[in-house]
N, C-alpha and C positions, 0 to 999 in steps of 0.2 A: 248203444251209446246215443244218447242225444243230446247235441249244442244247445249251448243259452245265448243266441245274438240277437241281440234287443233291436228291435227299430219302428217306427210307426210310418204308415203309410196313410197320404189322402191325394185328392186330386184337385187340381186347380180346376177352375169354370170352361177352359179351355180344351178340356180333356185331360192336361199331362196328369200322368199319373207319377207324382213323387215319396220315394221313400226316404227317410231319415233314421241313419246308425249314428248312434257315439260313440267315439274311443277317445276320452281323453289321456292314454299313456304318453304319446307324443303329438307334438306341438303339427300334427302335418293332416291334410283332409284331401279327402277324392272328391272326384266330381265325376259322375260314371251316369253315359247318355246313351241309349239303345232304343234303334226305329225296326221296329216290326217290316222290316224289308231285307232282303238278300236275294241272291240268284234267281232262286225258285219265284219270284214275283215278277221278274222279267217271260218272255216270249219267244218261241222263235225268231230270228230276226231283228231280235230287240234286244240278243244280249250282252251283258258284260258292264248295263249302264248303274248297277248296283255300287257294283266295284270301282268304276271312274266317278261318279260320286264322290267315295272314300278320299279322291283326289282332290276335288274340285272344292270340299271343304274348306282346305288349308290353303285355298285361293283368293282368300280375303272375302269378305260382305260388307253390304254399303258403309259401318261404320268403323271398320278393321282395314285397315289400308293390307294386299297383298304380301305375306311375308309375316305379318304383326302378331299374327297368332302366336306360332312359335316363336318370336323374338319376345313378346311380352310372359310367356309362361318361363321359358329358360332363364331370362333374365333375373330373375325371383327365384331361379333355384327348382324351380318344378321341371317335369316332366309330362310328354302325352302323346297321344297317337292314337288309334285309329286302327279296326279291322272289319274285312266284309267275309260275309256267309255265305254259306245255301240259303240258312232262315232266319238273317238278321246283320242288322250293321252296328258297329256300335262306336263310340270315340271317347276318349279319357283322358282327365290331368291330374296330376299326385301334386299339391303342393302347399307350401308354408300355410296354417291357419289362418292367418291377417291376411291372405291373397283371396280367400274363397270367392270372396264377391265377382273378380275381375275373372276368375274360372268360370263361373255364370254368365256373367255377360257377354264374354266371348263364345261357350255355347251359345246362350238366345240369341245372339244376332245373326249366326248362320243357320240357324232356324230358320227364322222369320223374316231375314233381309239378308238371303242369298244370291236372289234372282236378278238386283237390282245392278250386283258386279259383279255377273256371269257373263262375260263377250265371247265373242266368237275367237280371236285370239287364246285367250285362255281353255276353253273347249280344245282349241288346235294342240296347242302345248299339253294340255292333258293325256291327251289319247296320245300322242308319242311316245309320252313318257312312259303308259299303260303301255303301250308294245315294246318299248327296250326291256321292262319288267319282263311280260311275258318271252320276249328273245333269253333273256339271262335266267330266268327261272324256271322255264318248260322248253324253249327249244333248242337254247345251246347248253342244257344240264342234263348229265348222262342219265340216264332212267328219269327224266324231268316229265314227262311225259305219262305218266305210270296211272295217275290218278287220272287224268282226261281219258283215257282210254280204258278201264273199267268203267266208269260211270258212263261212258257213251254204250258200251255192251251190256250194262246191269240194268238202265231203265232206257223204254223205249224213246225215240226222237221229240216227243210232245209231253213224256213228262218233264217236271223242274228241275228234276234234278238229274237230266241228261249233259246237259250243256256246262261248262266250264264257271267257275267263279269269274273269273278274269275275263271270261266272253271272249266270243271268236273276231278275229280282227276286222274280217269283213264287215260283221256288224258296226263294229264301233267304224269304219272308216267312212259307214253310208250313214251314220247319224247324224243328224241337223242339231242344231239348237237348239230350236221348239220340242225338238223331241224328247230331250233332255233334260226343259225345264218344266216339261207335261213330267216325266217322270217324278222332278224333285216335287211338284206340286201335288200329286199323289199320294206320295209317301213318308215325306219331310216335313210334317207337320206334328204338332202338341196333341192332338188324340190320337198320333199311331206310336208314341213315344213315349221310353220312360226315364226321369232323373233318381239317381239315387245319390245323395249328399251323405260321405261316411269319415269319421274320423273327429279331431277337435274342434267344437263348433259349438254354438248356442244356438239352439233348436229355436228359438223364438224368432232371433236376429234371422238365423235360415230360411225362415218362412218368407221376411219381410222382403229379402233379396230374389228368392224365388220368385214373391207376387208380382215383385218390380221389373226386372228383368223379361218370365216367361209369361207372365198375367196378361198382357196387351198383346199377346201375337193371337191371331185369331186362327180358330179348328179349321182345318181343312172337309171338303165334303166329305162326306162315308166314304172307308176305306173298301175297294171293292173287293169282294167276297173270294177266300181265299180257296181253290178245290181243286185234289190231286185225286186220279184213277188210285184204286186198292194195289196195291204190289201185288201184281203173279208170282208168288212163289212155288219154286217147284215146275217152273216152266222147261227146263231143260238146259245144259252145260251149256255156254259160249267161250269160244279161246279165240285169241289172235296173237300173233308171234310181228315181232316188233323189230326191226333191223334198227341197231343205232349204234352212237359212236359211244361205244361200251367197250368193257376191255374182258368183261367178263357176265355169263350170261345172269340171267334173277328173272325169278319166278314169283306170281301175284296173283293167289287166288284170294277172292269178296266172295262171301256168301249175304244172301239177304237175312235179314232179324228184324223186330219189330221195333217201332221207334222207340226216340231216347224217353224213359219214364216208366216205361210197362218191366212187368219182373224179368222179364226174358234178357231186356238189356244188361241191366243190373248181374244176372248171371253170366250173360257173355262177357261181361265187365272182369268179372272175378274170372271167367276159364281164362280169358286169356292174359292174363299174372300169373295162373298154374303153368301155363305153358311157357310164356318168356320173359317174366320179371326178375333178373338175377341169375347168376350163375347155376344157380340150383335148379332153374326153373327146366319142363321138361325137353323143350325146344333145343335147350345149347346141352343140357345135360348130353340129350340122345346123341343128337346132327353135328356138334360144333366139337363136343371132347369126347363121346364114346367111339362115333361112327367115324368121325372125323371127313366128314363129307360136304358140309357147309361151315363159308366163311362167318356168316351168321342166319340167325335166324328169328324173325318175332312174328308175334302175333299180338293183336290189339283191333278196338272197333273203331268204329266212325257213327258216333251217335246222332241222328238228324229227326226231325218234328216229324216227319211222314212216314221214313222207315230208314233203320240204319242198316250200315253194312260190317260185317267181321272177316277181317285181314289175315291173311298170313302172307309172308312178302320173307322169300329166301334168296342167297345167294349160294351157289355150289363151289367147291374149291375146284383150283384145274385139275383135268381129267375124271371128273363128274359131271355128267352130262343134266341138264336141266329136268330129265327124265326120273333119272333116278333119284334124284333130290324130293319132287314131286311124289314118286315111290313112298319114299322113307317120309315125309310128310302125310302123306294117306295114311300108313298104318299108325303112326299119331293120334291121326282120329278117328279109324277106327280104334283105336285103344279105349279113349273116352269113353266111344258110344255103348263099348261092350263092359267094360270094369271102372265103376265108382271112383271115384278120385278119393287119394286117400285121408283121414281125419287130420293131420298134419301136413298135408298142403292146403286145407280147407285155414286151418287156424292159420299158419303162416301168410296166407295170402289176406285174410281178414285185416292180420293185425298190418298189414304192408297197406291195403289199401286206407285202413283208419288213419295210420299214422302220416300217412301220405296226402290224405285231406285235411287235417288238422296242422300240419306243416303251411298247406296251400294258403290255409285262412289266416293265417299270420299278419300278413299287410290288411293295412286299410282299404287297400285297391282290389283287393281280392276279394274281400267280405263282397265291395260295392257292388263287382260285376258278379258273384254268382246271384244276391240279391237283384239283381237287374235281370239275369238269366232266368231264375224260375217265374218270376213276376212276368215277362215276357213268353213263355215256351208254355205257361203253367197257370197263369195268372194265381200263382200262391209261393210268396217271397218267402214264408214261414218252410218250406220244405229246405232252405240251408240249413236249418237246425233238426231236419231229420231225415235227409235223403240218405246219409249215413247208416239208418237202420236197415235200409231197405238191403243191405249186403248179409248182415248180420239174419235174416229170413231166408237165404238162400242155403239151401240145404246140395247134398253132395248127386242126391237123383234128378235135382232141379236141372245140375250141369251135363247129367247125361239124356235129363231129356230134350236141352237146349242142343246137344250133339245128333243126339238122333233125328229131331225134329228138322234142324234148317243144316247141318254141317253136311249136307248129300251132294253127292255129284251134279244132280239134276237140279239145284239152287245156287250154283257157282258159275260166276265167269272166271275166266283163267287166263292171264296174259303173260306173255314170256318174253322177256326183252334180250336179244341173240346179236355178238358185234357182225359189223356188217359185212365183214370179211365172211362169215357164214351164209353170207346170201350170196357168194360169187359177185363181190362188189355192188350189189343193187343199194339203191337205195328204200329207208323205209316208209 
């Protein structure tokens, strides 16, 4: 199957590279802006300032009084926000046609005149904020923890994708100012960045708000050169066991895969919908209503530009020990690695994941950002209208030999998170 989404792409003198969709079925338009920076472009030391960014946007710029952002987009009925990565940040507004202009403006101006209403106050207030986050979403949330701790054990201390999205607090609480605004200067510029305008709109009028708006901000120096060690794969099992204020234990094993793009993903894409998309699927079939030994259980990847990782993440019911949950999970896969998956979960899972991306592209906002995602990851926007086939090529030996190849003992980390009353009170 292959999409028909039209759009034309060119680049301002500045670098930006802009694409332009039409949909005129409804009166409504995105504005979808993504900077070639995330986690992985910070440093030891240095990290978490991807992510406090995300914050500092919506902190007003020279001609955006603090707050104005969102009070000027909501007030008109739109919507937007804002997310940061391992390999990229990105920020968005959904809203009324006749508003597009003032969606643009408001991106170019915290482009290009950020720096000017960044104080040291605002820096303060940011990074608080950034640690109450971090307090309510990793360390006073039961298994919150789950994902910092395989990625500390999956790549070593000086790759990028060691260290937390969010960054460690220490870092952010020794960061200056200048350090912060050498970051934004870096990275936050119109040649590391791309717009995509989708939805009801006159392509001509588009251009001219474009040139107006992002035309005058001037390219930042070259962006410096981006470069990650090879993933050791196959280097040998890692576990750590996890004391925390759990009621019940879960198990979390990542194996390493090859980044998002190459077939491998794509097939690990498809094994793990055979294994936990829907009640049929073989995870809850086995573990959840045969065995009846886990509360639940999936499996799904974590696709990233360098190398991604493939999850399984279970919970055992009381009087299942973590052990044997892990058990009955291993022979899982070994099952894979030794018998072909059958012709009807290959076709069921095809048609769950087509219909399930053709669902996704339904919004105008969704078109923008996967067009914004391949153009950025891929430099070819044209792959929304056929990343789709690339499922449809995966054959049923592809998934055992994606099983045999990386699903081993010796290419997993393993983490188990045990309440802490199992630690004889310790803490974890």
């Amino acid at each position: 199957m292959r999409l028909k989404i039209d759009f034309e792409q060119y680049y301002l003198d500045n670098g930006l590279r802009v694409i332009l969709h039409e949909d005129h079925d409804v009166p409504i338009v995105a504005v979808n802006l993504w900077y070639k920076v995330g986690s992985k472009h910070e440093r030891p030391g240095k990290t978490g300032f991807a992510h406090l960014f995300e914050h500092m946007m919506f902190q007003g710029s020279q001609h955006v009084p603090e707050g104005m952002h969102f009070q000027l987009i909501q007030s008109v009925g739109g919507t937007l926000n804002g997310s940061t990565f391992y390999d990229r940040t990105n920020y968005f507004e959904t809203l009324p046609s006749h508003y597009l202009e003032m969606g643009l403006w408001l991106e170019a101006d915290r482009m290009g005149f950020l720096l000017p209403a960044m104080t040291q106050e605002k820096l303060d207030n940011q990074r608080d904020v950034v640690k109450n986050e971090r307090r309510q979403r990793v360390d006073n949330q039961p298994y919150g923890a789950w994902l910092e701790k395989i990625m500390e054990l999956a790549y070593p201390p000086d790759y990028p994708y060691h260290w937390p999205v969010i960054g460690y607090m220490d870092d952010l609480d020794n960061a200056s100012l200048e350090d912060v605004s050498d970051f934004f200067r870096t990275y936050y510029a119109p040649n590391n960045a791309g717009l995509v305008v989708a939805g009801d709109f006159d392509p001509r009028q588009a251009r001219e708000m474009i040139e107006r708006h992002f035309g005058s901000i001037p390219a930042g120096k070259p962006i410096p050169p981006f470069s990650a060690p090879s993933p050791d794969f196959n280097k040998g099992e890692q576990r750590e066991i996890v004391y925390d204020r759990v009621q019940l234990p879960r198990i979390h094993l990542a194996y390493h895969i090859p980044a998002y793009g190459q077939k491998e993903t794509y097939a690990a894409d498809m094994l793990s919908d055979i294994l936990s998309e829907g009640k049929s699927a073989r995870l809850y079939r086995s573990l959840v209503y045969e065995q009846q030994i886990a509360q639940e259980a999936h499996a799904f990847i974590l696709p990233l530009q360098e190398t991604s990782l493939f999850f399984f993440v279970a919970t055992p019911k009381p009087q299942v020990t973590p052990q044997q949950l892990e058990e009955a999970l291993q022979k899982e896969i070994d099952r894979i690695q030794n018998e072909p998956v059958s012709a009807e979960e290959m076709e069921r899972t095809r048609n769950q994941l087509e219909t399930r991306k053709i669902r996704e592209l339904q919004s105008v906002a969704s078109r923008a950002d996967d067009l914004n995602m391949f153009a950025t990851y891929f430099d070819k926007p044209e792959l929304i209208n056929t990343e789709i086939e690339q499922y449809e090529d995966i054959t049923e030996a592809d998934l055992q030999m994606l099983a045999q190849t990386y699903l081993g003992n010796d290419n997993r980390v393993v983490v188990t998170f045990l309440p802490r009353e199992n630690n004889n009170g310790g803490k974890k």
